[in-house]
N, C-alpha and C positions, 0 to 999 in steps of 0.2 A: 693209134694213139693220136690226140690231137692236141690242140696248145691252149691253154683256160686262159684266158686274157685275168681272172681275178684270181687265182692260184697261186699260193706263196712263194711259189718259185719261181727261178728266175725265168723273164720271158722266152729269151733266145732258147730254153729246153722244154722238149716237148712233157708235156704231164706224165709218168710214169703209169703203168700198168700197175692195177692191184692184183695179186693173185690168194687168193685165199687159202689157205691151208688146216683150216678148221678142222676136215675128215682127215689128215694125218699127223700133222704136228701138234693140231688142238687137240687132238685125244690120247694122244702118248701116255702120259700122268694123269687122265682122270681116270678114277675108280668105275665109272659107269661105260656101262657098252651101248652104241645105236646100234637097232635092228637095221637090216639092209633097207627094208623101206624107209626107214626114217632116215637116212643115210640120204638117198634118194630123192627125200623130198627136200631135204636141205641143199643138195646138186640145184635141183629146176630149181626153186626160190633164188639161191644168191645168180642162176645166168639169168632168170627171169628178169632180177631188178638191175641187171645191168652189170655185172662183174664181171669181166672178161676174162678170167685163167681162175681154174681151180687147181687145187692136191685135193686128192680124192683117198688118196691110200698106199698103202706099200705094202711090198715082197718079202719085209721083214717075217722072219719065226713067228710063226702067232703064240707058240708057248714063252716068246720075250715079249710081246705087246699082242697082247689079246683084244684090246681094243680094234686093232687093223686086222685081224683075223679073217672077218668078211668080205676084202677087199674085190678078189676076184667074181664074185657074188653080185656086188655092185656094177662092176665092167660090166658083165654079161645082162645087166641090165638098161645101159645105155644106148643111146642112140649112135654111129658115128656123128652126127653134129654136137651130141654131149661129150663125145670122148677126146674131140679136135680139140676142146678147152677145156681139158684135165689132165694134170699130171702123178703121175706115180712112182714113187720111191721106188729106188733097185740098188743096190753096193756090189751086183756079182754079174759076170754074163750069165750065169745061170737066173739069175731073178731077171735077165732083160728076155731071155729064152721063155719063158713063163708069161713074163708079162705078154710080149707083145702075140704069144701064140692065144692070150686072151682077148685080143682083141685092143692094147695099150697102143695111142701111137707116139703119145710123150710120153717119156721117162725121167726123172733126176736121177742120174747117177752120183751118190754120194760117199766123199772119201773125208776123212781128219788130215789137216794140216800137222795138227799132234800126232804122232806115234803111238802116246798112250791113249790117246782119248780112241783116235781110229781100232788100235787094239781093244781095247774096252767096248767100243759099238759095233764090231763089224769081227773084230778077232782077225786081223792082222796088219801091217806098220802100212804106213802112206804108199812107201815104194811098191809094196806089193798089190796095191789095189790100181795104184797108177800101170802098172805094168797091166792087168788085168782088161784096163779102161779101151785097146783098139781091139781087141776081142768083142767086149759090148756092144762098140761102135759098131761094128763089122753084122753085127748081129740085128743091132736096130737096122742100118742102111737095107739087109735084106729084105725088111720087112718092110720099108719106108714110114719108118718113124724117128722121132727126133729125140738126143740123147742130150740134156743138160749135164753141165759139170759143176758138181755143188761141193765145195771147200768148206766144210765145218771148221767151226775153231780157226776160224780164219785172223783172230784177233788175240783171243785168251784162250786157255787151255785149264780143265779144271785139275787137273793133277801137276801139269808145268809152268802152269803162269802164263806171262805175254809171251805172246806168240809175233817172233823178229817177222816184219812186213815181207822181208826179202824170200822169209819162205816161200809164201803166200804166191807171193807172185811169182816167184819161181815153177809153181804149180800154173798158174794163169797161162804162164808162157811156154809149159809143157812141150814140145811137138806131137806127142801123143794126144794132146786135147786139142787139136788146130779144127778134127771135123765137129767138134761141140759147140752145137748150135748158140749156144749161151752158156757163161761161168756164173753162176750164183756165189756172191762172199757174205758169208752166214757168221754172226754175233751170235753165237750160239748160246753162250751165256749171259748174255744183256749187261757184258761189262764193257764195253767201247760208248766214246763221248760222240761228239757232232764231227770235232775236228778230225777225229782217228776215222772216223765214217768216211766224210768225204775227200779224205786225204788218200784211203787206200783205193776205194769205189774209182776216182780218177785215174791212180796210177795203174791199175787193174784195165781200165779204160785205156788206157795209153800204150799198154804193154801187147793188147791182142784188141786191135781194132778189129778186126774178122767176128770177136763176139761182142753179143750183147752181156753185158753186166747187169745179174738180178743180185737186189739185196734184201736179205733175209735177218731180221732184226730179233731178238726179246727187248719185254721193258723190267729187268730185271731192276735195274738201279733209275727208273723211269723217265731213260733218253729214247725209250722206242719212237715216239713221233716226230720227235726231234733230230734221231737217227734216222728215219727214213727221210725225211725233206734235204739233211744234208745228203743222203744216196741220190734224190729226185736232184738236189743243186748240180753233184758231180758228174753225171750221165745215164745213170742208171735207168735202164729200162723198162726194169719192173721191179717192183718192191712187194714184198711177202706180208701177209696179217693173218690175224683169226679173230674171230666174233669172239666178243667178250675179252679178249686177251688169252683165251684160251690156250694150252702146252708146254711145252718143257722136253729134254731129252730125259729118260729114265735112264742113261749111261753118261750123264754128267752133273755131278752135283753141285748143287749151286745155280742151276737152270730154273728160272722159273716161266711164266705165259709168254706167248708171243705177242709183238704187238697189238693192238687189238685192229682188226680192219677198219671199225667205226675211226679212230681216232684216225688211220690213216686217209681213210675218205674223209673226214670234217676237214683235215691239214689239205691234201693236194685239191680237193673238188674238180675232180674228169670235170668235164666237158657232158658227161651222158646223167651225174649225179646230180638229182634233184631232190630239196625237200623231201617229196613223196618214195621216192627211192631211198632217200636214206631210212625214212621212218620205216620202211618193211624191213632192213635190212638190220636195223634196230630191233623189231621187234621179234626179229627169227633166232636174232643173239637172245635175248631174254629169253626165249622157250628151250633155248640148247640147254644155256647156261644152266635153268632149274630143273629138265629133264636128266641132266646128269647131275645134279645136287652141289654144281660149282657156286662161286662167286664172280661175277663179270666185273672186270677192272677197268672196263672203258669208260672216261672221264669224259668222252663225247657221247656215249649212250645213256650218261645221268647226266649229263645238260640238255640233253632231249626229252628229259625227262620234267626236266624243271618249270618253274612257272614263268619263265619271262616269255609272255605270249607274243609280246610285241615281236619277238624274233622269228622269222621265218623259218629255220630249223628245228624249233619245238615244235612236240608231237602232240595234236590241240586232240 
C-alpha cells in the first residue's frame, strides 16, 4: 500500500487496500449465475487493472447460494500467483479443510456478532463458531494459509437491532482470534453512518494492534463511500467493494448491494489507479452488471459516463 499525496484521506494514513468481492458477496442475491469461465475472466481483468485482493467465492451449501456453487471449479483454475490475491469464504473448519485441500491460501472466516443473525446464516450462536475459530486456525497454519476474522453485523443486526460496540469488540480482542492475520468489521446491512464507522474501525484498531482492520461496507442507506473513507481515515487497511454495487446477504433482510468498488476507487485513488484503469474497471462493471440482468448503482461509473469531457476521468 502506498500514500496518494491527492487522496481524501488523511496524509499521515497509508491509502487502504480495495478488495473486491464481486464473485462472493456481489452474487449472493442475484438471480443469475457466471459460468466458471466467466468467473475467470472477471479474476484476470479486475488483477489486470490493478486491484490488489479479490473474494472469489465460498464454502457455503450451494443448495443455499447457488450462485457460489462453482467455487472450487474456479480455484482449480488458478494460478498460485491468482490465488495469493484471493479470498474465500469459510464459517467451519470443515469449509477451511476443503478449502485449502483445494488449493485456497486465504480464507475469511466468518461469524455474526448477532446470535440470530449468525443462527440464521451459518445455524449456530457466535460462541459456538468462536469456539470452532482455533480448530480452523490450526488447520490453515498446516497448510500455510492465512485465516481472516470477519465479524458480521458488526453494527446492526436485522432481527436485534444495534448492535452494543462492546460486543464487537469483544470478539476483536478474542484470544482465540490473536493468530487472525486481520479482523474485518462488516456493515452488513448498510445501516452505520461515518461516525459509527470510524469510531468502531479505531477502537477495533486499538484493541488488537497484532491485526490488520478490513472494513466491509453496504450502501444500503447510501453512506457506503462515505463509510469507507471514514474506515480509510481510522486505519483500516483494507476496504471491501463490488462492481456496480453489487450484493446483499440472502440471511439478512433489509441488506441491500455492496459498496460499489468504482465509488470506492473514484473516493480513495491508490496510487496504481489511473484514468485508463478505472475506465476498464468500469466497463467490466457494465458487462457484469447486464450479463446478470442487474442495475449498477455506482454514481462514479455514471459520471464516467457523463459528458464533462473536460474531466480526465470520463470515458471519451
Amino acid at each position: 500500500m502506498t500514500t496518494a499525496s491527492a487522496a481524501p484521506v488523511a496524509s499521515a494514513r497509508p491509502v487502504p487496500a480495495l478488495r473486491d468481492v464481486t464473485l462472493r458477496d456481489g452474487l449472493q442475491l442475484t438471480g443469475g449465475l457466471l459460468a466458471t469461465e466467466t468467473k475467470l475472466e472477471v479474476i484476470r481483468e479486475l488483477l489486470a487493472a490493478g486491484v490488489p485482493q479479490l473474494e472469489i467465492g465460498s464454502m457455503a451449501r450451494p443448495d443455499l447460494v447457488p450462485p457460489l456453487a462453482n467455487t472450487l471449479e474456479v480455484v482449480a483454475e488458478l494460478t498460485p500467483e491468482e490465488l495469493d490475491r484471493s479470498w474465500v469464504w469459510v464459517a467451519t473448519p470443515r469449509n477451511v479443510e476443503r478449502a485449502v485441500a483445494a488449493g485456497v491460501t486465504r480464507m475469511q472466516y466468518c461469524l455474526s456478532v448477532s446470535d440470530a443473525h449468525n443462527r440464521a446464516n451459518v445455524g449456530r450462536s457466535a460462541e459456538e463458531s468462536m469456539a470452532a475459530l482455533p480448530r480452523a486456525l490450526d488447520i490453515a497454519a498446516e497448510a500455510g494459509a492465512e485465516l481472516q476474522l470477519c465479524l458480521a453485523t458488526a453494527f446492526t443486526c436485522p432481527f436485534d437491532g444495534p448492535v452494543d460496540p462492546e460486543r464487537t469488540l469483544g470478539l476483536v480482542k478474542d484470544p482465540r482470534a490473536q493468530r487472525c492475520t486481520e479482523v474485518v468489521v462488516a456493515d452488513t446491512l448498510g445501516q452505520a453512518d461515518p461516525a459509527q464507522v470510524g469510531s468502531l474501525v479505531a477502537a477495533a484498531d486499538a484493541a488488537a494492534p497484532g491485526h490488520g482492520i478490513v472494513f466491509h461496507g453496504h450502501d444500503t442507506w447510501g453512506m457506503g463511500a462515505a463509510n469507507a473513507l471514514a474506515a480509510a481515515r481510522a486505519g483500516a487497511v483494507a476496504v471491501d467493494g463490488a462492481l456496480g454495487g453489487l450484493g446483499g446477504c440472502p440471511f439478512a433482510p433489509g441488506a441491500s448491494g455492496n459498496t460499489s468498488s468504482e465509488d470506492i476507487l473514484f473516493a480513495l485513488k491508490p496510487e496504481w489507479l489511473t484514468p485508463e484503469r478505472f475506465a476498464r474497471i468500469v466497463r467490466l462493471g457494465e458487462r457484469i452488471t447486464e450479463e446478470l440482468g442487474e442495475r449498477s448503482t455506482s454514481k462514479a461509473a455514471q459520471g464516467a459516463r457523463s459528458r464533462a469531457e473536460a474531466f480526465g476521468w470520463v470515458i471519451r
